[in-house]
C-alpha positions as CSV (number, residue, x, y, z in Angstrom):
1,X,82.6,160.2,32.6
2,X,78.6,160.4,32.1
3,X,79.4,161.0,28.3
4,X,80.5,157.3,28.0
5,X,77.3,156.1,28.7
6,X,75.9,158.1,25.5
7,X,78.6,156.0,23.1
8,X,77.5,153.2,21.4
9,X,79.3,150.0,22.7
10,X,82.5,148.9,21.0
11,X,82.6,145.9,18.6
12,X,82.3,142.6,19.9
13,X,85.2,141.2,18.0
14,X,87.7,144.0,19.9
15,X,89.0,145.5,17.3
16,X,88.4,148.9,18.5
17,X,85.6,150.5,16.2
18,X,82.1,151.3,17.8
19,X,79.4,148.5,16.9
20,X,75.9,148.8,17.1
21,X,72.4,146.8,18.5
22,X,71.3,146.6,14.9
23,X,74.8,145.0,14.0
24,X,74.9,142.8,17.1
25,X,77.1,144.8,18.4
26,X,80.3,144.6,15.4
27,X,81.4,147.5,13.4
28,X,80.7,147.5,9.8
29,X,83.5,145.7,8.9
30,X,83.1,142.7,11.1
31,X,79.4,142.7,10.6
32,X,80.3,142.4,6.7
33,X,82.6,139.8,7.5
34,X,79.8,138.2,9.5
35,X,77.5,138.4,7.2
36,X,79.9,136.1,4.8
37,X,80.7,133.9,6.7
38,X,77.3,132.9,7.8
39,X,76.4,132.9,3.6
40,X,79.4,130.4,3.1
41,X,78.3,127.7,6.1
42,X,74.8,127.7,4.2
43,X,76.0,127.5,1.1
44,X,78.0,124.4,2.3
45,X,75.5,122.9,4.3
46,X,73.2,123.1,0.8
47,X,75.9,121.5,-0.9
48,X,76.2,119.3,2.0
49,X,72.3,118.4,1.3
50,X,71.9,118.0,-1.7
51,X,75.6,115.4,-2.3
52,X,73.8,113.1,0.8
53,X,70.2,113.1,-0.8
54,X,71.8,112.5,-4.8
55,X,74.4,109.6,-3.0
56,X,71.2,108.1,-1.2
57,X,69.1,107.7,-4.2
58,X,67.1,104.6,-4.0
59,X,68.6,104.1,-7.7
60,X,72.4,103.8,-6.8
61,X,73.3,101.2,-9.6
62,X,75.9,104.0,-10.9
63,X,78.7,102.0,-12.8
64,X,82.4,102.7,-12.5
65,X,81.9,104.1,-16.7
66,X,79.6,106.6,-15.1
67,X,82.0,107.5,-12.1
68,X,84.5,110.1,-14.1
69,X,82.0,111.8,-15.7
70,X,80.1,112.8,-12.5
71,X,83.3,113.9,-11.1
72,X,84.3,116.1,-13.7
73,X,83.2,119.8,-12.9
74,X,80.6,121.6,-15.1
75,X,83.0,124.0,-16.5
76,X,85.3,122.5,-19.6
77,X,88.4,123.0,-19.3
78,X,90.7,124.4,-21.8
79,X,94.2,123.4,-21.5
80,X,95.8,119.8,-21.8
81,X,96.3,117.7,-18.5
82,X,99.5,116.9,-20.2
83,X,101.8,119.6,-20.9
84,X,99.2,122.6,-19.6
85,X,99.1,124.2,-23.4
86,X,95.5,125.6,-24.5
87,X,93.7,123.9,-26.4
88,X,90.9,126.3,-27.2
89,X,88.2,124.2,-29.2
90,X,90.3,121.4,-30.6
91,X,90.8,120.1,-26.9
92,X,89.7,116.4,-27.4
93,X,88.1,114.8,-24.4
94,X,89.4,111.2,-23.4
95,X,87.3,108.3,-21.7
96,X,89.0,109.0,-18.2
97,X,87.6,112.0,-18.4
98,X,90.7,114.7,-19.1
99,X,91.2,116.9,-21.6
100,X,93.5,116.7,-24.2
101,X,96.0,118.5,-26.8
102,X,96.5,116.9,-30.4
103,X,99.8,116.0,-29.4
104,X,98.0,113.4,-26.0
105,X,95.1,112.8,-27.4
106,X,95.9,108.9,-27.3
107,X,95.4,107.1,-24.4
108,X,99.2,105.7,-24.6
109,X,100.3,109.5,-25.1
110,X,98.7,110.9,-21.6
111,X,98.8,107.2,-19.9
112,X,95.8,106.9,-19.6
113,X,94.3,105.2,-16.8
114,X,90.9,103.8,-18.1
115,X,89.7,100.2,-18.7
116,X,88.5,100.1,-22.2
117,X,88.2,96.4,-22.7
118,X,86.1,96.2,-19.4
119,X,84.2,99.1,-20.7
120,X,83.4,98.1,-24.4
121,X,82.8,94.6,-23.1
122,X,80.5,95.2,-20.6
123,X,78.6,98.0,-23.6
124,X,79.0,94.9,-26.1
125,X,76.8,92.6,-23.4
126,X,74.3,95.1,-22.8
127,X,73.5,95.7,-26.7
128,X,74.0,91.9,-27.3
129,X,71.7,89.8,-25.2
130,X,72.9,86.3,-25.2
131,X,69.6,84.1,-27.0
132,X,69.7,80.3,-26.5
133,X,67.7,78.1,-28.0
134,X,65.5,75.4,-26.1
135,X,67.2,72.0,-26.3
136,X,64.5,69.6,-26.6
137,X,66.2,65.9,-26.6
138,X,63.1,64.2,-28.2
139,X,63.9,65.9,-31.4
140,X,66.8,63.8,-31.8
């Protein structure tokens, strides 16, 4: 019985392999699995930090046009929404944000779920600033 002093303890996590101090106290395998663990919860927590501080901006005057295209992820897809077939480099993007085959490329074709009259209308105002002359009744 004095020779089980001399062993290392067992893992924390029970599941029956001898841990170590340096380890707190895990096997290998735990420790591993420790180890990414604690990478993902700071990984998140970045992500976590960095969504709060873009969505507190002091400039938050993001319109809905802008909305889809944030959302979209970084990596372009390559197969239609539609009917799933690749598209390769012919995919054509939509305005909602989707990528399409030649066969949905139409808004009608993929029902598409995107205001385009709001859009070009409110596109139209910005380029076109209203201009009004100054009415001046003694000129009549």
């Amino acid at each position: 019985m004095a020779d089980n002093s001399n062993l290392p303890p067992l893992c924390a996590k029970g599941c029956g392999f001898y841990g170590s101090m340096e380890t707190k106290n895990l096997c290998s395998k735990c420790y591993k699995d420790f180890l990414k663990e604690l990478l993902l919860v700071s990984e998140f927590d970045a992500k976590v930090k960095i969504s709060t501080t873009s969505t507190s901006a002091p400039n938050s005057s993001v319109s809905k046009l802008d909305s889809p295209s944030v959302l979209t992820p970084s990596k372009l897809k390559n197969r239609c929404e539609s009917c799933n077939k690749k598209v390769r480099l012919m995919g054509f993007s939509c305005r909602c944000g989707l990528v399409f085959c030649a066969v949905h490329r139409y808004p009608d074709e993929h029902s598409c779920n995107f205001d385009f009259k709001t859009a070009d209308r409110l596109i139209s105002a910005k380029e076109n600033p209203v201009v009004k002359a100054d009415k001046l009744e003694s000129r009549i």
